[in-house]
RODO-2510 file (C-alpha; in nm, 4 decimals, decimal comma):
residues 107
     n   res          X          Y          Z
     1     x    -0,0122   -17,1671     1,4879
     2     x    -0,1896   -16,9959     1,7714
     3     x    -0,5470   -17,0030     1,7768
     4     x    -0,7335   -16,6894     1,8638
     5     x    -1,0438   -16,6419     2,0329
     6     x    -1,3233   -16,4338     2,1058
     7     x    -1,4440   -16,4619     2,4747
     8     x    -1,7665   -16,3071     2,6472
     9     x    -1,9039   -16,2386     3,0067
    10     x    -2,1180   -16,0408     3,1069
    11     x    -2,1663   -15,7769     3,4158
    12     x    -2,6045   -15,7006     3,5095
    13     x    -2,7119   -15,5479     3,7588
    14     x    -3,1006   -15,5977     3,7020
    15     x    -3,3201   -15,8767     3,4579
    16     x    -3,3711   -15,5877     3,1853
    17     x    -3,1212   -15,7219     2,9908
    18     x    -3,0743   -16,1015     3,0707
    19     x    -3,2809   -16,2341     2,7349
    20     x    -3,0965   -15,9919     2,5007
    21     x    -2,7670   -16,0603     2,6558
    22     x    -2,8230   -16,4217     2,6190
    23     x    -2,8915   -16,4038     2,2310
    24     x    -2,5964   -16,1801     2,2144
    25     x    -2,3611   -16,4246     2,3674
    26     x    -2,5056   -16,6892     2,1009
    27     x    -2,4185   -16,4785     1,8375
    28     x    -2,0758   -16,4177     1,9510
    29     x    -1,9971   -16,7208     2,0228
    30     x    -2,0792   -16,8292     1,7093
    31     x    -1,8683   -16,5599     1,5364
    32     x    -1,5191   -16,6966     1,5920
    33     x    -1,6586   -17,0724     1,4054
    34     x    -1,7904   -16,7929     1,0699
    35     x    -1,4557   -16,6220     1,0130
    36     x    -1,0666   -16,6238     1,1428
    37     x    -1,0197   -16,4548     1,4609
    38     x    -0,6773   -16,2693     1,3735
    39     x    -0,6894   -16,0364     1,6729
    40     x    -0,8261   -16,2058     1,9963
    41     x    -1,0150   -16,0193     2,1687
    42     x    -1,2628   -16,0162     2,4887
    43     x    -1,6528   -15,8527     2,5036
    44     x    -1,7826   -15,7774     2,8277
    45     x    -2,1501   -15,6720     2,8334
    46     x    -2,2640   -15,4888     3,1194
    47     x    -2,4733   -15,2100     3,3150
    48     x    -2,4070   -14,9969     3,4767
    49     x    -2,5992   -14,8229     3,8364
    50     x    -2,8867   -14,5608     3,7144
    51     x    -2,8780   -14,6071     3,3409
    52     x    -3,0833   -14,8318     3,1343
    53     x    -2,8566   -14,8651     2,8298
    54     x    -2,6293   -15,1789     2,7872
    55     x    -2,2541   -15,0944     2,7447
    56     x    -2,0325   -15,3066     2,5595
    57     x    -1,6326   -15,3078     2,5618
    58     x    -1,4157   -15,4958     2,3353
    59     x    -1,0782   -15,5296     2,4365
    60     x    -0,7970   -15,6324     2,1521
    61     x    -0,4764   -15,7850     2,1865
    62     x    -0,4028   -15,5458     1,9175
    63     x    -0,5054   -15,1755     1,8368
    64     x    -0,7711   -15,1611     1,5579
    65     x    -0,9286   -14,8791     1,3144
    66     x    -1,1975   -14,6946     1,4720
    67     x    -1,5618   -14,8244     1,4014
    68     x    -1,8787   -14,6209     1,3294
    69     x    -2,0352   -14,5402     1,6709
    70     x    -1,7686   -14,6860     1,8813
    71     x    -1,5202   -14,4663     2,0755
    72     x    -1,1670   -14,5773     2,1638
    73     x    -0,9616   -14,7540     2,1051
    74     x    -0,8270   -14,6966     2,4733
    75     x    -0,4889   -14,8403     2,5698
    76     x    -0,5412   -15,0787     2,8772
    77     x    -0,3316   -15,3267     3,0740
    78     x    -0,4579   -15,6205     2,8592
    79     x    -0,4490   -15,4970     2,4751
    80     x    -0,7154   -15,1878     2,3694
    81     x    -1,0360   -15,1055     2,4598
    82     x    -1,3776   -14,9756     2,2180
    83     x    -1,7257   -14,9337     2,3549
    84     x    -2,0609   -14,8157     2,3066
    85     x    -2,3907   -14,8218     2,4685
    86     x    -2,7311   -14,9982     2,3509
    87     x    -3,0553   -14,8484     2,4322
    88     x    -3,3785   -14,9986     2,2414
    89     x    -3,2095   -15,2259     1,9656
    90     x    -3,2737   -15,5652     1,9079
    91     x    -3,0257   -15,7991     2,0134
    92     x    -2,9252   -15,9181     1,6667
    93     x    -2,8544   -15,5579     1,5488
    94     x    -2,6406   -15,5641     1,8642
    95     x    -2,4422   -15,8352     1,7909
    96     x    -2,4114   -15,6841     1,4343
    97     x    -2,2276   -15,4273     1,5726
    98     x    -2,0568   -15,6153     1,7957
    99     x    -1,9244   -15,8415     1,5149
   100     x    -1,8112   -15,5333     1,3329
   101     x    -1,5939   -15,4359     1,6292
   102     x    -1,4995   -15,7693     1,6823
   103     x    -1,3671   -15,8273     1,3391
   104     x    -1,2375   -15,4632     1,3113
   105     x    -0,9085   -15,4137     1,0952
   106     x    -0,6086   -15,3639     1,2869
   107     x    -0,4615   -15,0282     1,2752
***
């Protein structure tokens, strides 16, 4: 049997970010060891030029049901793409909803 994964990097431009995105990496790394990964998938947390917010994609091998304040999913070369933007939450209510994408039923 395959094993799946869940694998992060990370994309910052500036040190706004760095101790949230740190925590958040934790978390998700941590994820894959609390349940079954069934649909391996890849987070990349990142900013982007003149905007403050963090963005977040998750990328699935497989197409999943949409998530609460996600958009996508968006077919890509490597599976299917959701993301979102963080502004002022606390990096455990990110990875939250990270986790919730992550673990997102497939459609």
């Amino acid at each position: 049997m395959m094993t799946r994964t869940i694998s992060t990097r990370h994309k910052l431009l500036t040190d706004e970010w760095t101790a949230g995105v740190e925590m958040v990496e934790a978390a998700i790394r941590h994820m894959g060891i609390e349940h079954p990964v069934t649909n391996e998938c890849r987070v990349v947390l990142f900013e982007v030029a003149h905007d403050s917010s963090l963005h977040v994609n998750v990328t699935h091998n497989d197409k999943t049901k949409s998530v609460s304040g996600w958009a996508g999913p968006a077919r890509v070369s490597d599976g299917f793409v959701n993301n979102r933007t963080f502004s002022s939450m606390r990096p455990d209510r990110i990875a939250s909803h990270i986790h919730d994408m992550v673990f997102a039923d497939k459609a």
